[in-house]
NUMI-544090 format. One record per residue (C-alpha): residue number from 1; x, y, z. Coordinates in steps of 0.25 Angstrom, whole numbers. Layout:
! residues N
resi:px:py:pz
NUM:X:Y:Z .
...
END
This chain:
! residues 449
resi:px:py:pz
1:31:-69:16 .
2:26:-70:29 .
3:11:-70:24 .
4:15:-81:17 .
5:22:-88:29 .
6:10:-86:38 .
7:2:-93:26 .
8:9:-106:25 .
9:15:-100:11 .
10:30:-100:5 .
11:35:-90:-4 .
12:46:-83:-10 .
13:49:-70:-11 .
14:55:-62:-23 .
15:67:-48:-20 .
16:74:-39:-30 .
17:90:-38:-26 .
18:88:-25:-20 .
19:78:-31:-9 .
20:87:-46:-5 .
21:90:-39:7 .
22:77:-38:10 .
23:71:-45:23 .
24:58:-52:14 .
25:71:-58:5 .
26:78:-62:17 .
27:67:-68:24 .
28:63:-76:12 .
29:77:-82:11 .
30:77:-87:24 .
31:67:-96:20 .
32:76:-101:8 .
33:81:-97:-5 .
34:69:-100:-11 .
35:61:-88:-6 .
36:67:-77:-9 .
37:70:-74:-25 .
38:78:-62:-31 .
39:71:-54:-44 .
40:74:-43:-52 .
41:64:-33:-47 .
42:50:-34:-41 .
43:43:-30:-52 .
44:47:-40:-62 .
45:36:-50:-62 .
46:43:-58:-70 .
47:52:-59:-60 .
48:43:-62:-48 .
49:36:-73:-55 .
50:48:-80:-59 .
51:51:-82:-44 .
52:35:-88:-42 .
53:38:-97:-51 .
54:52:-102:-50 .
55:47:-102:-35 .
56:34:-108:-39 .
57:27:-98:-30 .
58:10:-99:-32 .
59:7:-83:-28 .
60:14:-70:-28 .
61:13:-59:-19 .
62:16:-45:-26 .
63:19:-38:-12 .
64:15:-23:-12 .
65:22:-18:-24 .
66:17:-14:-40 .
67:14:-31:-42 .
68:4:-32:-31 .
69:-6:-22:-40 .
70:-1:-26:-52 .
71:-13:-34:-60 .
72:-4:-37:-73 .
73:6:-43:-62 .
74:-6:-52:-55 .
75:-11:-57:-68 .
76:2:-62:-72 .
77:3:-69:-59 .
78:-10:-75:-60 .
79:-11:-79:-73 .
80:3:-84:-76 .
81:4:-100:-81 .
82:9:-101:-68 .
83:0:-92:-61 .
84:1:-86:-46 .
85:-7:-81:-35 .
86:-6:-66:-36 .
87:-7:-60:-20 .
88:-17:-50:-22 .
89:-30:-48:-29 .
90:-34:-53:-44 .
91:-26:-46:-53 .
92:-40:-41:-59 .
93:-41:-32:-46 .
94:-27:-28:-45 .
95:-31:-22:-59 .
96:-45:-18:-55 .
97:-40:-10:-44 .
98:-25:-6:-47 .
99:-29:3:-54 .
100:-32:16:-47 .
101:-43:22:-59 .
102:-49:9:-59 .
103:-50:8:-45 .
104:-56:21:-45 .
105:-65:20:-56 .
106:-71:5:-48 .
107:-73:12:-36 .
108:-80:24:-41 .
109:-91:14:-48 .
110:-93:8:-34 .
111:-95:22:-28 .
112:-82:21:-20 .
113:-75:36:-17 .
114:-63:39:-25 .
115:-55:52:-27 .
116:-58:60:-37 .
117:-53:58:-51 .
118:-51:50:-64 .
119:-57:35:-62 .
120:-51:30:-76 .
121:-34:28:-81 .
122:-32:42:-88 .
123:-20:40:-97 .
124:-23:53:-107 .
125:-17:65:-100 .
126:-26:76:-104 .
127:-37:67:-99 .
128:-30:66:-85 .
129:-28:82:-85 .
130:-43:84:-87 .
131:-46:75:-76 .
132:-36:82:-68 .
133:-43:96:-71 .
134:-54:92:-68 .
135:-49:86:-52 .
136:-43:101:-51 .
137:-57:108:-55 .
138:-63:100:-44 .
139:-54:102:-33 .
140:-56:117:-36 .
141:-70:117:-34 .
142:-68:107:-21 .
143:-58:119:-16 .
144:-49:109:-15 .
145:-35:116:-10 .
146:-22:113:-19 .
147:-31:104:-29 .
148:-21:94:-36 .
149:-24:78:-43 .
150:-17:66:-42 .
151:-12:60:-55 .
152:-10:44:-51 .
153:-7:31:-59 .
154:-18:22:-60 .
155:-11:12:-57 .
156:0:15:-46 .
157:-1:12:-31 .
158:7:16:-18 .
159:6:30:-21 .
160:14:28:-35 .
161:11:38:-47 .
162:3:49:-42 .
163:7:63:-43 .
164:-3:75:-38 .
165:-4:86:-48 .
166:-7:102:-41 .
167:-11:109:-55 .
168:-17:105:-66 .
169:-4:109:-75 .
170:4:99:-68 .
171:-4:87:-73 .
172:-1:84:-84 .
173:13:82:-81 .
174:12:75:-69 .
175:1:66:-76 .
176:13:61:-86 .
177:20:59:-75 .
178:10:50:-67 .
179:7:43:-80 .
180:22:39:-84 .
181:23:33:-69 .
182:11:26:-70 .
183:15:20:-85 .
184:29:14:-79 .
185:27:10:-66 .
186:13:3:-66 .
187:10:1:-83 .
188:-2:10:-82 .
189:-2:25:-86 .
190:-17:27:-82 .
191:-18:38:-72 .
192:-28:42:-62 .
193:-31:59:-59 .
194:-37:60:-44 .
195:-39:74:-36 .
196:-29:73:-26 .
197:-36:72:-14 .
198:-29:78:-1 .
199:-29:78:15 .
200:-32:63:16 .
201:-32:50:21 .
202:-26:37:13 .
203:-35:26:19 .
204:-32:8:15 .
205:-43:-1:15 .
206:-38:-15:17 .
207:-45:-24:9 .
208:-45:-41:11 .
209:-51:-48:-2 .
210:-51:-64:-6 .
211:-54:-70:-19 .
212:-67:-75:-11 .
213:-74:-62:-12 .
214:-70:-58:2 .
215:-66:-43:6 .
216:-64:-38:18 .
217:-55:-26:24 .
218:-43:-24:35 .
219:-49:-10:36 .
220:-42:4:35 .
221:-27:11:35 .
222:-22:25:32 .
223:-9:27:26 .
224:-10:40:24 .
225:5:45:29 .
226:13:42:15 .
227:25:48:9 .
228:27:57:-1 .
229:25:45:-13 .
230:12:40:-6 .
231:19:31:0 .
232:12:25:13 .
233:21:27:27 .
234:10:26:39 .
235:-1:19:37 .
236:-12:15:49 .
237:-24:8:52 .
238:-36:10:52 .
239:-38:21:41 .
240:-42:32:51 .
241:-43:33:67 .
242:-50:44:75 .
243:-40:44:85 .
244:-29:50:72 .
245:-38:61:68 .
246:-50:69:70 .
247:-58:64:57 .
248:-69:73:50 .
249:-75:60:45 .
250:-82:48:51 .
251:-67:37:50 .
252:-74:24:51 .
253:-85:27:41 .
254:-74:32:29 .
255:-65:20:35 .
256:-78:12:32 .
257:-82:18:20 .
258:-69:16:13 .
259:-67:1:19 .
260:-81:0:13 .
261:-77:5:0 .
262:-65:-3:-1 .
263:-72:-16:1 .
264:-83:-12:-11 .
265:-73:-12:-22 .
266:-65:-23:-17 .
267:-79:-32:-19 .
268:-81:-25:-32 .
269:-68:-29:-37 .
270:-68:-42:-31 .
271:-55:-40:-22 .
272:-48:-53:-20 .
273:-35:-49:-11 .
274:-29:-38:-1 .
275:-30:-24:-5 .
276:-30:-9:-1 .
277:-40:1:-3 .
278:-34:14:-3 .
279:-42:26:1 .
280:-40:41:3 .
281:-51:50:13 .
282:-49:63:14 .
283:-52:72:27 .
284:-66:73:27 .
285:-68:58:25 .
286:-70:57:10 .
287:-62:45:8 .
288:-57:40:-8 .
289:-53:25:-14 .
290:-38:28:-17 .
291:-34:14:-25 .
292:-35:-1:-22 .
293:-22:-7:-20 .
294:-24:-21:-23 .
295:-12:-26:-15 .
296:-7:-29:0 .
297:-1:-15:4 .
298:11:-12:13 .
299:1:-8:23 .
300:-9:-19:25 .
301:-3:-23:39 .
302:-9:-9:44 .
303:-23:-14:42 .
304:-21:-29:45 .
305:-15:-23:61 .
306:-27:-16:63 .
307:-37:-29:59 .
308:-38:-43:66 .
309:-45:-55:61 .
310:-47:-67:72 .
311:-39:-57:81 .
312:-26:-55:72 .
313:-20:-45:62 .
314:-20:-52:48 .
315:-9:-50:39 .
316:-15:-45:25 .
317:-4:-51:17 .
318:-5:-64:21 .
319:-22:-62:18 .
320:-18:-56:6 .
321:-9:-70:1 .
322:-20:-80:6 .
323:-32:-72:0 .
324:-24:-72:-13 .
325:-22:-85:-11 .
326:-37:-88:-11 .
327:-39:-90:4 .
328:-52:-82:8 .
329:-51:-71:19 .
330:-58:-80:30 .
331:-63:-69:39 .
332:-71:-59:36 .
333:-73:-43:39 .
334:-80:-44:51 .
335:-68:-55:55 .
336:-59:-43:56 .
337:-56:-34:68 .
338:-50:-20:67 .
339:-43:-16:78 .
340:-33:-4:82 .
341:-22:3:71 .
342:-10:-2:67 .
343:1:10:59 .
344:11:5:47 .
345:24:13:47 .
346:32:10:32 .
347:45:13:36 .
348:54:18:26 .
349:67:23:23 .
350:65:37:16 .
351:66:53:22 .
352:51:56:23 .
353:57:70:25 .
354:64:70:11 .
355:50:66:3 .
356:53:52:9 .
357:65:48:0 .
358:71:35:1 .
359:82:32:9 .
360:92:21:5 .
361:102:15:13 .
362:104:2:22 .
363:98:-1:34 .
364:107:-5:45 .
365:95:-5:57 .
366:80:-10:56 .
367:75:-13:69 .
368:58:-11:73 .
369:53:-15:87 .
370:45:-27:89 .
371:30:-24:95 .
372:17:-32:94 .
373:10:-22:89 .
374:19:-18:76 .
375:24:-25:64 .
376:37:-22:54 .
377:37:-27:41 .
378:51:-25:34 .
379:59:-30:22 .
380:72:-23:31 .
381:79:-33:38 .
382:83:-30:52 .
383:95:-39:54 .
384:106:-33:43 .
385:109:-22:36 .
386:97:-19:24 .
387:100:-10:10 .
388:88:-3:9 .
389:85:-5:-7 .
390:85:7:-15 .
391:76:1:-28 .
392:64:1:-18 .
393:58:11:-7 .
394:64:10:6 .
395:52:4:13 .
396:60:-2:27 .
397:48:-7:36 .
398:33:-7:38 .
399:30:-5:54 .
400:15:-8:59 .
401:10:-3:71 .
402:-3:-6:78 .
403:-11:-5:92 .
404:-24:-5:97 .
405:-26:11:93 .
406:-22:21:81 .
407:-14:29:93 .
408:-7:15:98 .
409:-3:11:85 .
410:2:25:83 .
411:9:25:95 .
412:17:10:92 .
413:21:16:79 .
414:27:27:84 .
415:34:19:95 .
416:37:8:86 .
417:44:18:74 .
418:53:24:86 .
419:60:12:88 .
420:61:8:73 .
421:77:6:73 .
422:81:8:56 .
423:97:13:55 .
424:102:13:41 .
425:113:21:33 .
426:114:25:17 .
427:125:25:8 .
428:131:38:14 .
429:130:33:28 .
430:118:42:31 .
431:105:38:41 .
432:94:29:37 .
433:81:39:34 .
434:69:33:37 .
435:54:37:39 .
436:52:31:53 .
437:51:46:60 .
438:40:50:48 .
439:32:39:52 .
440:33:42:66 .
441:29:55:65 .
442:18:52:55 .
443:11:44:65 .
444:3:53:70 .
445:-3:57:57 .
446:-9:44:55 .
447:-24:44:50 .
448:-25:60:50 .
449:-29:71:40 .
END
């Protein structure tokens, strides 16, 4: 909304009944009526596009969620008798690259490191147990200690669908499992067997492509500190920093390498939009292409603190709307400056000593500092009482940081999270549980092995 606002552009906005107390709703209504419309469930597109109509709305922007990497949703969109601007890349990339064997099997032609495994959808299970064997004998003869294989859907994101397996006798099972998951929740039962790699480092490389054939990069973040679902919680830019850890390999020539790396599929697949390049390298500097996410991701504001183009931080979502627009980028690699680190903190209402379980209830307190050298980005409104939904994850705030070093930003996150004010109560009277301490004390742990 305030991308669009900062580019001359109206909109609307569309919410489900659990979230009308959200702020995005509230703040939509303040501009009238007419901005802000109720439907049935975020992942009805019927739904949605009835909204762009009736609205007469000419793009849509599928925000972070399963549409953004949904090809069969940007084909609808864009070839519809009244067709819209989808907010991302062609949906021929989106199917190109959303899928994690494909992407695999693209980059291993180009000669581009990926983990070891299947580079194909493998729906036959004897098939996948063969394949599964065959990652066992080879940690064996690595000497790899407690050896064990990922079982993924090809087509999941976020961290969804993947369970690790320890011994070959578990696989089959857990392999139904995956596949099952995979089938209902993204329509696609192809699954993807990888040797579980361990003692790593999850690495990003933001990518900036136009429908003009121009690519550059906001460089590097690590968001390696995640919960138990893989889902991120500190995330910092750049990738790595030597003043974190003591590293056994050369930082800014792996950094290099993988934003390298990155850039070289992006031309092959003629990239067109925003996207993340996820990466994992491991302690000895071996680094491997993870997935594409072919979308805007909750942490894209790490790496757009940490760059400057004619002296400012750009905002990556409102680049994101204009390029998909069919502006071009206007500036070039050598346009943009890095400078400093900047920290995300996704601040949550969950028991990260409980396996981080949710916690629902309603928030009575939701006060952050103001400082010139941090952002807040929140759906929470500060100024009543807020029901935090219980059909969604209990995502409060995100909290950005940055300074002129990795151990200034490190040390405004820590001051900043300290006089965080959230107060709350649930249906038995009890305390609001957040994460704000876990994030505290994780601070520390940032860009290490």
């Amino acid at each position: 909304m305030r991308a669009c606002e900062d580019l001359g552009l109206d909109f609307v906005v569309v919410y489900t009944e659990a979230d009308r107390d959200s702020e995005h709703v509230h703040a939509a209504l303040r501009k009238g009526r007419e901005h802000a419309w109720r439907i049935a469930s975020y992942t009805d597109p019927n739904d949605i596009l009835a909204v762009a109509d009736h609205t007469e709305c000419t793009a849509i922007h599928p925000g972070y969620g399963f549409f953004s990497e949904d090809f069969r949703f940007a084909r609808r969109v864009a070839s519809r008798d009244r067709a819209l601007t989808f907010i991302g890349p062609r949906w021929e990339v989106i199917k190109a690259l959303g899928d994690k064997i494909n992407t695999k099997r693209t980059a291993n032609r180009l000669g581009i490191p990926t983990i070891p495994g299947t580079d194909e959808p493998i729906y036959n299970e004897m098939e996948a147990e063969a394949h599964a064997a065959e990652l066992f004998e080879r940690q064996k003869a690595d000497n790899v200690r407690q050896p064990s294989v990922l079982v993924k859907a090809a087509a999941g994101g976020g961290g969804m669908g993947i369970e690790e397996v320890f011994q070959l006798e578990q696989f089959r099972q857990v392999y139904r499992r995956v596949q099952n998951y995979a089938k209902r929740q993204f329509g696609d039962p192809g699954v993807l067997i990888e040797q579980c790699l361990r003692d790593y480092n999850h690495l990003e490389v933001q990518i900036v492509c136009s429908r003009h054939g121009e690519r550059i990069h906001f460089g590097t973040r690590n968001c390696t500190i995640q919960s138990t679902g893989r889902q991120k919680r500190l995330e910092a830019a750049p990738g790595f920093d030597a003043s974190c850890f003591d590293y056994a390999f050369d930082p800014e020539r792996v950094l290099a390498q993988i934003i390298d790396d990155s850039l070289r599929l992006a031309a092959h697949v003629e990239y067109d939009n925003v996207g993340t390049w996820e990466w994992i390298v491991t302690r000895d500097g071996k680094p491997y292409l993870l997935e594409v996410n072919t979308r805007i991701q909750v942490e894209n504001d790490v790496s757009a603190r940490i760059s400057y183009v004619d002296g400012k931080q750009p905002n990556l979502i409102r680049e994101q709307i204009r390029l998909a627009l069919g502006d071009r980028i206007g500036y070039g690699q050598e346009d943009v400056a890095f400078r400093g680190a900047a920290i995300e903190f996704r601040v949550v209402a969950e028991d990260p000593r409980r396996g981080f379980a949710p916690w629902i209830g309603t928030i009575t307190r939701f006060e952050f500092a103001a400082e010139p050298w941090a952002a807040v980005y929140t759906h929470v409104p500060s100024d009543r009482e807020y029901a935090i939904p219980s059909e969604y994850d209990p995502n409060l705030a995100l909290v950005l940081v940055w300074g002129d070093t990795m151990d200034e930003a490190k040390e405004r996150g820590a001051r900043f999270l300290d006089a965080v004010r959230i107060e709350g109560r649930d249906a038995r009277g009890g305390p609001i549980v957040t994460n704000l301490a876990y994030l505290k004390n994780n601070i520390d742990r940032l860009l290490t092995f």
